[in-house]
C-alpha positions in Angstrom: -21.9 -25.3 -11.0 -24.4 -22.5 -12.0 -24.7 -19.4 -10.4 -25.3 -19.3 -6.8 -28.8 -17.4 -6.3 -29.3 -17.4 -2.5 -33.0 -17.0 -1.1 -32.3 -13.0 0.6 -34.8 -10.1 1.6 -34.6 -7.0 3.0 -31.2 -5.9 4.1 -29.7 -9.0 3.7 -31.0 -8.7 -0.2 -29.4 -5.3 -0.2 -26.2 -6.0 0.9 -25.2 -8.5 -1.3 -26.5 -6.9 -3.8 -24.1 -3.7 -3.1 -21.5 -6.3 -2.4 -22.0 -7.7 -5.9 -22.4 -4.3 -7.8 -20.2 -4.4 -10.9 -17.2 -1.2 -10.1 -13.9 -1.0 -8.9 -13.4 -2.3 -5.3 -10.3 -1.3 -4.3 -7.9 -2.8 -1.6 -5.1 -0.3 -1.0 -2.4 -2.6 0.7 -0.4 0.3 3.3 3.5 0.1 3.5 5.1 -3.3 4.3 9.0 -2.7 4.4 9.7 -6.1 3.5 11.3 -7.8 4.9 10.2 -6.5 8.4 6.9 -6.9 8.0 4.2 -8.2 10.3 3.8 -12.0 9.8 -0.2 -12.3 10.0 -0.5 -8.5 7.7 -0.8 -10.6 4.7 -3.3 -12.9 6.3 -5.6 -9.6 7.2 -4.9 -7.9 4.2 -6.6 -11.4 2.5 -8.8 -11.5 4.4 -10.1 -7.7 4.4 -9.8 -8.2 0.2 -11.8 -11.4 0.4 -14.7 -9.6 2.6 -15.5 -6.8 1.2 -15.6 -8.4 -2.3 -12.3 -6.3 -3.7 -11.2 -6.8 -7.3 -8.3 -3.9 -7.6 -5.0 -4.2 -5.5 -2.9 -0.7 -5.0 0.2 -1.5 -2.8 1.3 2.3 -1.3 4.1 1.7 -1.4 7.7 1.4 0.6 7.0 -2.7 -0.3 10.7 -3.2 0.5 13.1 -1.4 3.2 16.4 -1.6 1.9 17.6 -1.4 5.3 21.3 -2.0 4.3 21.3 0.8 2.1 18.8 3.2 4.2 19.3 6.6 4.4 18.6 6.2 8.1 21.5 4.7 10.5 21.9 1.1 9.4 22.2 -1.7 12.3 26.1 -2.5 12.0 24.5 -6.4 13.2 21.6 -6.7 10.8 21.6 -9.0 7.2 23.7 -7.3 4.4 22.5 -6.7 1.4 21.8 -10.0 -1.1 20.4 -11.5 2.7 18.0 -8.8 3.3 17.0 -8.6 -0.5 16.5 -12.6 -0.7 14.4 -12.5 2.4 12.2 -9.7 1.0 11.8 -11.6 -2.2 11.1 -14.4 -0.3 8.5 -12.4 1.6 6.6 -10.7 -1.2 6.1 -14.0 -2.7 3.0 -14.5 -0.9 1.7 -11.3 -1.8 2.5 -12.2 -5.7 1.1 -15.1 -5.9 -2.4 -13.9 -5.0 -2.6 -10.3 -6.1 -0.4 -10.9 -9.6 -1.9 -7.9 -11.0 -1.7 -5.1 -8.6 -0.4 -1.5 -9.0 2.5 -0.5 -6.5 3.0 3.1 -6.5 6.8 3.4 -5.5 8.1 4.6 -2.4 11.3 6.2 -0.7 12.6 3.2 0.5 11.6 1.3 -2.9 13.5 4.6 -4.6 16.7 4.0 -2.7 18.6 1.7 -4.8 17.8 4.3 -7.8 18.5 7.4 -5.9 22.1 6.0 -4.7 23.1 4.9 -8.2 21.8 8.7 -10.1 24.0 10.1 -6.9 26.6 8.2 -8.1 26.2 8.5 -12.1 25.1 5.5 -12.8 23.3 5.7 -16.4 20.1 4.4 -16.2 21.1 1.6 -18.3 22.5 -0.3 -15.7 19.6 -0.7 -13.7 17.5 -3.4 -13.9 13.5 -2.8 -13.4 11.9 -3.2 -10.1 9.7 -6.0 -11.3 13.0 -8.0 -12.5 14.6 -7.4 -9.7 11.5 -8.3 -7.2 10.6 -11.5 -8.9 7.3 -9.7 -9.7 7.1 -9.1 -13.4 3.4 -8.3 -13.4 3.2 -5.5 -10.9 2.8 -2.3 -12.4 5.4 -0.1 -10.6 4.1 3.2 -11.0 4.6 7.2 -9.4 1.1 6.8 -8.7 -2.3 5.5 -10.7 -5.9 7.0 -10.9 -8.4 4.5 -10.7 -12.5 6.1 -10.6 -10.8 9.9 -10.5 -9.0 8.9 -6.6 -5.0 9.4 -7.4 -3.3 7.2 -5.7 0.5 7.8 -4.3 3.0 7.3 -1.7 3.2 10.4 -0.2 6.7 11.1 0.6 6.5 13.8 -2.2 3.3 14.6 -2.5 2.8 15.1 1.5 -0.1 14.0 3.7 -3.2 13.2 1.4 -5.4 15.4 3.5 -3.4 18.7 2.1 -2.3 16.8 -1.0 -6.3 16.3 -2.0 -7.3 20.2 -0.9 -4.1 21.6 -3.2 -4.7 19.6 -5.9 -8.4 19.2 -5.6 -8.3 15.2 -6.4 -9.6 12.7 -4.0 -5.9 12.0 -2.7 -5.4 8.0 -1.0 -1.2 7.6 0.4 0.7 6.1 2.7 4.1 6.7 4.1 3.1 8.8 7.9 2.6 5.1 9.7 1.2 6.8 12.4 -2.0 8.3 10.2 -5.0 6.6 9.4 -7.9 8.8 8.5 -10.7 9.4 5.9 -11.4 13.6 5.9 -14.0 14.7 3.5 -13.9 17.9 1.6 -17.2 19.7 -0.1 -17.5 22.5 -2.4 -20.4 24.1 -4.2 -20.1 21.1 -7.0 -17.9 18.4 -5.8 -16.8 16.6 -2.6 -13.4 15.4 -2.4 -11.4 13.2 0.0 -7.9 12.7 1.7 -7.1 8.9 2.7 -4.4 8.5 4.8 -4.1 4.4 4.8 -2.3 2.6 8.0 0.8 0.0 7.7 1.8 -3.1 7.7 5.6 -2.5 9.9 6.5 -5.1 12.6 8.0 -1.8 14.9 10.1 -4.8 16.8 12.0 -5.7 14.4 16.1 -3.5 13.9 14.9 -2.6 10.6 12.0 -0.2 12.3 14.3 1.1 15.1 13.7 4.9 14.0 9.8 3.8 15.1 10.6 2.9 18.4 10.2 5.3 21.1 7.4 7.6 19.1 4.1 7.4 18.9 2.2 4.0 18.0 2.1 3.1 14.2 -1.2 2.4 12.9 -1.6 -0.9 11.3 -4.5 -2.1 8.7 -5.3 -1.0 5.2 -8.2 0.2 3.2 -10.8 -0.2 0.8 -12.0 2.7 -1.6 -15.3 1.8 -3.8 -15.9 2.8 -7.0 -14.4 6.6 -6.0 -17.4 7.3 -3.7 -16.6 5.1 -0.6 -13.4 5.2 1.1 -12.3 3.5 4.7 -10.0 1.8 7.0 -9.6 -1.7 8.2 -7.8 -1.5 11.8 -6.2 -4.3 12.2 -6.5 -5.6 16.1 -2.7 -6.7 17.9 
């Protein structure tokens, strides 16, 4: 089949035209804590990726809990360990099989593993990479990744994106606060800047969320950020 030229004018014309513009349109995936994760999340996230004509993936981060293991109380009736890994293995597979070649800037909960085993004195050696481990060998498992001058990150470390982006003075997109989901623009005499705080994927029902329950609402969707000069949320509706 040839290209498709459809017959457009006027705004119609315009928009596929922007739509079809050759930069980076990325889809910045927020934190899923596999394996307690919202069940239709992936199905948005596709969708959202699919609509607004994406070509990048950036997961935030946090892609798996690690509940067992959490630095948070652990539920004494949840899954141990090799159930809760399989099952987020399981889970991500999804997520693999159509975004093979997406960065996932690591987060706490990704971290834990590693931190417990330096607390311990483990040498690096024994420790197998997150791809391997994640059935994921593509992903590019990263502290974080510029792409079009935007740094992207988790945030635990770096803090919330709109005081991460002023300090730093880099357009700043993160994840991590699941109650956040902004876009705040900054503008000086030469340069504007912006702060991204991207929403979550977390089903807050589920024992592996319990620290969730009882505060304020998490904020569930994920963004888009076009070529470094657009930046926005997808809310996704419950």
């Amino acid at each position: 089949m040839g290209d498709f030229r459809p017959r457009l004018k006027g705004n119609k014309l315009k928009s596929y035209l922007n739509l079809n513009k050759e930069e980076n349109r990325v889809l910045v995936v927020g934190d899923i804590h596999s394996p307690f994760d919202l069940d239709n999340y992936f199905d948005f996230c596709l969708d959202t990726y699919e609509k607004y004509n994406c070509n990048k993936v950036v997961f935030i981060g946090d892609v798996i809990d690690s509940h067992y293991s959490s630095y948070h109380e652990t539920d004494a009736d949840g899954m141990g360990g090799l159930d809760e890994l399989e099952l987020a293995i399981k889970r991500l597979r999804r997520w693999y099989n159509h975004f093979p070649d997406a960065h996932v800037t690591l987060g706490n909960h990704d971290r834990i593993i590693v931190r417990k085993a330096q607390t311990s004195n483990i040498p690096s050696k024994w420790i197998k990479e997150f791809g391997e481990v994640l059935e994921t060998p593509k992903w590019k498992f990263v502290t974080d990744v510029y792409i079009d001058g935007v740094r992207y990150v988790h945030g635990d470390k770096s803090g919330k994106p709109r005081m991460a982006a002023k300090r730093d003075m880099v357009s700043t997109v993160s994840g991590h606060y699941h109650t956040d989901m902004y876009v705040e623009w900054f503008f000086g005499k030469t340069r504007a800047i912006f702060g991204m705080a991207v929403a979550c994927g977390i089903d807050s029902r589920s024992y592996g969320m319990a620290y969730m329950q009882g505060g304020k609402k998490e904020a569930i969707g994920c963004g888009v950020v076009i070529g470094g000069h657009t930046a926005f949320n997808v809310k996704m509706n419950l």
